[in-house]
C-alpha positions in Angstrom: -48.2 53.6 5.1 -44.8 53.7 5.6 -42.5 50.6 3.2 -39.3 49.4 3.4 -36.7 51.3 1.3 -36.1 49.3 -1.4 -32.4 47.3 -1.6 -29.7 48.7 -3.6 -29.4 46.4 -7.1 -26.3 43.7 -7.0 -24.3 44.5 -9.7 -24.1 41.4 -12.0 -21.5 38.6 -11.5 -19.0 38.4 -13.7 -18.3 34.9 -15.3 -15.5 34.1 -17.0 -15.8 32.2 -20.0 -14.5 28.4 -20.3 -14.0 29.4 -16.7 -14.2 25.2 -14.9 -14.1 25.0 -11.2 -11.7 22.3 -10.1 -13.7 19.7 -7.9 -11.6 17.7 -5.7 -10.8 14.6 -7.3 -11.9 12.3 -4.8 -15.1 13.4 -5.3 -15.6 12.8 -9.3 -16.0 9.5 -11.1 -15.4 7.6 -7.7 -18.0 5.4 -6.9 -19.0 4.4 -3.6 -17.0 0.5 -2.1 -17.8 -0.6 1.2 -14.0 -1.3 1.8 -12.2 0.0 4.8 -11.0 -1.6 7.6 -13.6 -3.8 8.4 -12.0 -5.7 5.0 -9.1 -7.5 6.9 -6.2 -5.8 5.4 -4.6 -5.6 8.6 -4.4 -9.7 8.9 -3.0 -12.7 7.5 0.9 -13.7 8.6 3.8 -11.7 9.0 7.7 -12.0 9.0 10.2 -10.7 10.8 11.3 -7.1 11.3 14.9 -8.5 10.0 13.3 -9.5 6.6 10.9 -6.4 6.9 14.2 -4.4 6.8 15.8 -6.5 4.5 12.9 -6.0 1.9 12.9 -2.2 2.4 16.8 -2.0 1.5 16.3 -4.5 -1.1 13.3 -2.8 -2.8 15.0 0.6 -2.3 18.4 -1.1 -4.5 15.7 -1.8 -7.2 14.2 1.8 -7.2 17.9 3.2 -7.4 19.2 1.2 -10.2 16.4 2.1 -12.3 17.0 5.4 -11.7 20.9 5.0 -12.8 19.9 2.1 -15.4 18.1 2.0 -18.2 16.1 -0.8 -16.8 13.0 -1.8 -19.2 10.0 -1.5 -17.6 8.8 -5.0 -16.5 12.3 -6.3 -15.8 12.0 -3.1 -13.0 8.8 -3.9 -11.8 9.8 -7.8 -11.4 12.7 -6.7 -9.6 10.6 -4.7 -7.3 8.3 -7.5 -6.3 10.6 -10.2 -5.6 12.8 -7.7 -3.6 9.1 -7.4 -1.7 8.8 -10.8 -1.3 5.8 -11.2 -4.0 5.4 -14.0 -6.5 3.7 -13.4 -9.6 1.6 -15.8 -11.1 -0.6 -15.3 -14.8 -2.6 -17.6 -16.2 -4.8 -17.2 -19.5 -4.3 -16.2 -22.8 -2.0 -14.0 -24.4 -2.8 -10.8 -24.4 -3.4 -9.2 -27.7 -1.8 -6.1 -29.3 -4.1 -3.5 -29.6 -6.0 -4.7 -26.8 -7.8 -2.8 -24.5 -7.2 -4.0 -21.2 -10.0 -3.9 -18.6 -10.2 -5.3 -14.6 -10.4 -5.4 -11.0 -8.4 -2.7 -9.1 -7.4 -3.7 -5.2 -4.1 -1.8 -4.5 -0.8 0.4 -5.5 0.4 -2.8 -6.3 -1.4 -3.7 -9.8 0.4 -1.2 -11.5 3.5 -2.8 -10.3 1.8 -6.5 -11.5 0.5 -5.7 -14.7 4.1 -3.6 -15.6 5.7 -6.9 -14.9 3.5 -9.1 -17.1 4.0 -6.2 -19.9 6.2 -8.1 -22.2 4.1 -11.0 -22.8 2.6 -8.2 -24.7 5.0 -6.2 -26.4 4.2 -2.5 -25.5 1.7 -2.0 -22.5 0.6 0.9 -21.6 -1.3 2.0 -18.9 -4.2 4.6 -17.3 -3.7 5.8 -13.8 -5.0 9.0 -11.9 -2.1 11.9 -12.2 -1.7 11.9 -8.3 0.0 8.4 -9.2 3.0 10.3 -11.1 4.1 11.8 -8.0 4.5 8.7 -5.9 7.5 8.2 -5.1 8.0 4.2 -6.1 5.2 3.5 -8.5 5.2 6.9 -10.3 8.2 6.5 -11.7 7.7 3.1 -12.9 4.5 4.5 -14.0 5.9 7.3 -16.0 8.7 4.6 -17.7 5.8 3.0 -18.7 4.3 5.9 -20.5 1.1 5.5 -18.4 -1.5 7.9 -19.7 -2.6 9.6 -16.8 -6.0 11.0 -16.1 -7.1 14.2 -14.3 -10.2 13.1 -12.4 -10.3 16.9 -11.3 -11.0 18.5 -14.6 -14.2 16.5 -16.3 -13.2 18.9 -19.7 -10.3 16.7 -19.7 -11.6 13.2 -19.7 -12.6 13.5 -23.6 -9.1 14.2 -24.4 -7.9 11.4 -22.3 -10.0 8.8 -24.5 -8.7 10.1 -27.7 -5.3 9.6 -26.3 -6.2 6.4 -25.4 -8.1 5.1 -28.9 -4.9 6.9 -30.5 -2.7 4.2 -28.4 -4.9 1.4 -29.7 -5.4 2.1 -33.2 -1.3 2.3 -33.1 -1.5 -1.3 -32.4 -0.6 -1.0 -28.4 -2.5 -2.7 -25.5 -3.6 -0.1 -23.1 -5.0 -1.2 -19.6 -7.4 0.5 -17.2 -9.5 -0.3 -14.4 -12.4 1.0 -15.0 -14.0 0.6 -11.3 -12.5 3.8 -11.0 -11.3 3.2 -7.5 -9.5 0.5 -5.2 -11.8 -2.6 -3.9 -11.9 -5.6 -1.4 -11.8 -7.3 -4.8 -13.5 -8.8 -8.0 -15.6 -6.9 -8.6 -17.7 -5.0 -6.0 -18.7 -1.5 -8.2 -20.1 -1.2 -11.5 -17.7 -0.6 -14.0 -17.1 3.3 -15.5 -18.0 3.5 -19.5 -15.8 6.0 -20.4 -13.1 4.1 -21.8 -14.5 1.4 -23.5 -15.5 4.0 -26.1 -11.9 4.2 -26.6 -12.1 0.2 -27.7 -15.1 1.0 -29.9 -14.1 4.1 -31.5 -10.7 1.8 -32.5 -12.3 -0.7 -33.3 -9.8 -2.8 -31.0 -10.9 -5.9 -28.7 -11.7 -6.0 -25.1 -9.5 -8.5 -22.5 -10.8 -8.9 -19.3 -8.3 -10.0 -16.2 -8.8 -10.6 -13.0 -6.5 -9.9 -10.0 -6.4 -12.0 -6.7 -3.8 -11.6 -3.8 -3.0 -14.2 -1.6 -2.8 -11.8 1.5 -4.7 -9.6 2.9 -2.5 -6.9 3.5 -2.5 -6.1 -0.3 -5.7 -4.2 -0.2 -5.1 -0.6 -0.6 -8.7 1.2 0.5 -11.0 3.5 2.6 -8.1 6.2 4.1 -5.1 4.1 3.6 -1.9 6.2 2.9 0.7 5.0 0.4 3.3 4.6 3.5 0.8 2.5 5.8 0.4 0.1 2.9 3.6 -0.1 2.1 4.6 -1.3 5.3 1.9 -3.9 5.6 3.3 -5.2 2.0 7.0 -5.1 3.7 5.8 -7.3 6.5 3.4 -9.6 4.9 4.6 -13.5 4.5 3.6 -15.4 1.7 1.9 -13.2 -0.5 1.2 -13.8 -4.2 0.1 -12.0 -6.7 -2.6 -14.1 -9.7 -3.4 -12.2 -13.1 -6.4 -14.4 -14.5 -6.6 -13.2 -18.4 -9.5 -13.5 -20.5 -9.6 -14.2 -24.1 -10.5 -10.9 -25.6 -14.3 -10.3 -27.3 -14.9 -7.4 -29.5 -16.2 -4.3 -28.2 -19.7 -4.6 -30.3 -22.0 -3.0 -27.7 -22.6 0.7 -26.5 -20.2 1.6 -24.1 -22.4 1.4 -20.7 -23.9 -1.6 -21.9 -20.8 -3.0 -22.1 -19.7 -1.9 -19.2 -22.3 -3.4 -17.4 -22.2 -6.9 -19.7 -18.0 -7.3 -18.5 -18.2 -5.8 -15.1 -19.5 -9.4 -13.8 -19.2 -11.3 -16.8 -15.6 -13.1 -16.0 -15.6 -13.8 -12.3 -13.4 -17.1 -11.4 -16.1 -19.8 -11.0 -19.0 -18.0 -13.2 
């Protein structure tokens, strides 16, 4: 009885040590929003293409002087939205040195909002994804900030990003993230990400919730929106506002998920 010859032996795969594939980052810690266009951000009233120009020109003045000027931080970022034709309103408590920082994310434009409420708190500092650096109007008032930016490619990163984050607050700076982890239709449609609250506990430092509302539609930033699309829907939006709703701050005496899961719903406007 005749057999099959028998198949030459693979030699064995060679894996290099400490060796981490690189996942694409839209594909780690980003949990799953039913937000797209079916959310509306295409709505709501518009202006002019005059004042649409107008704003463009205006905000790209802003963006130039703060390149030539030494501008501080918020006094850029308030410059930014009023030449965008955005009021700012925040309402709450003070926010507390040392604080961390936790809420809702729904566009490009909170890290422009919460730069501009930054000296009610002294030194604010703040946690975006790196791809944020490289954009070119909110990375560099990102990196003027000192924004601690996280590789949501590399998961053997994200332990070094904490430290750097309990380091900020044990130094007696607020640091603010939003710990959704991704852009939503709005308060607060995801369960929160843990991760960083371990920075709070591991400080020792309190917890601040906030709460961001936009008074137009076309402030969402989800589903396949492109930083230029948005922007354009910003330029031509009329009366939009922009409502920071601070909470007072509550230490961080739980694990971190449970906490996570305690906060993620616990201050909600009318709960």
């Amino acid at each position: 009885m005749r057999t099959a010859p028998r198949a030459a032996a693979l030699p064995p795969v060679q894996v290099r040590p400490n060796a981490w594939p690189r996942i694409p980052f839209d594909q780690l810690w980003r949990p799953s929003a039913d937000c797209g266009r079916q959310c509306g951000c295409d709505g709501g009233p518009q202006v002019g293409r005059a004042l649409r120009v107008l704003r463009a020109v205006a905000g790209g003045l802003v963006l130039l002087l703060g390149v030539l000027l030494p501008w501080r931080p918020d006094l850029l970022a308030r410059a930014l939205l009023r030449a965008m034709g955005i009021r700012l309103r925040v309402t709450g408590p003070a926010v507390v040195p040392g604080a961390l920082l936790v809420g809702n994310h729904v566009s490009w434009l909170d890290i422009v909002v919460m730069t501009a409420l930054s000296r009610r708190v002294g030194q604010l500092r703040m946690v975006a994804k790196t791809e944020v650096g490289a954009w070119p109007v909110i990375g560099r008032i990102a990196r003027r900030q000192r924004t601690i930016f996280v590789d949501r490619a590399r998961p053997s990163a994200l332990p070094g990003t904490v430290a750097r984050v309990t380091a900020a607050l044990r130094s007696g700076q607020a640091v603010q993230v939003f710990p959704e982890g991704t852009t939503t239709c709005g308060p607060h449609p995801v369960p929160w990400r843990a991760a960083f609250l371990q920075a709070a506990i591991d400080a020792g430092a309190p917890v601040q919730t906030f709460t961001l509302r936009y008074a137009h539609p076309a402030a969402g930033f989800v589903g396949d929106d492109t930083l230029v699309v948005s922007l354009r829907r910003v330029l031509a939006a009329r009366g939009m506002s922009a409502a920071v709703l601070l909470n007072a701050p509550r230490p961080a005496d739980a694990p971190r998920r449970e906490l996570a899961a305690r906060l993620s719903h616990a201050d909600l406007p009318g709960a």
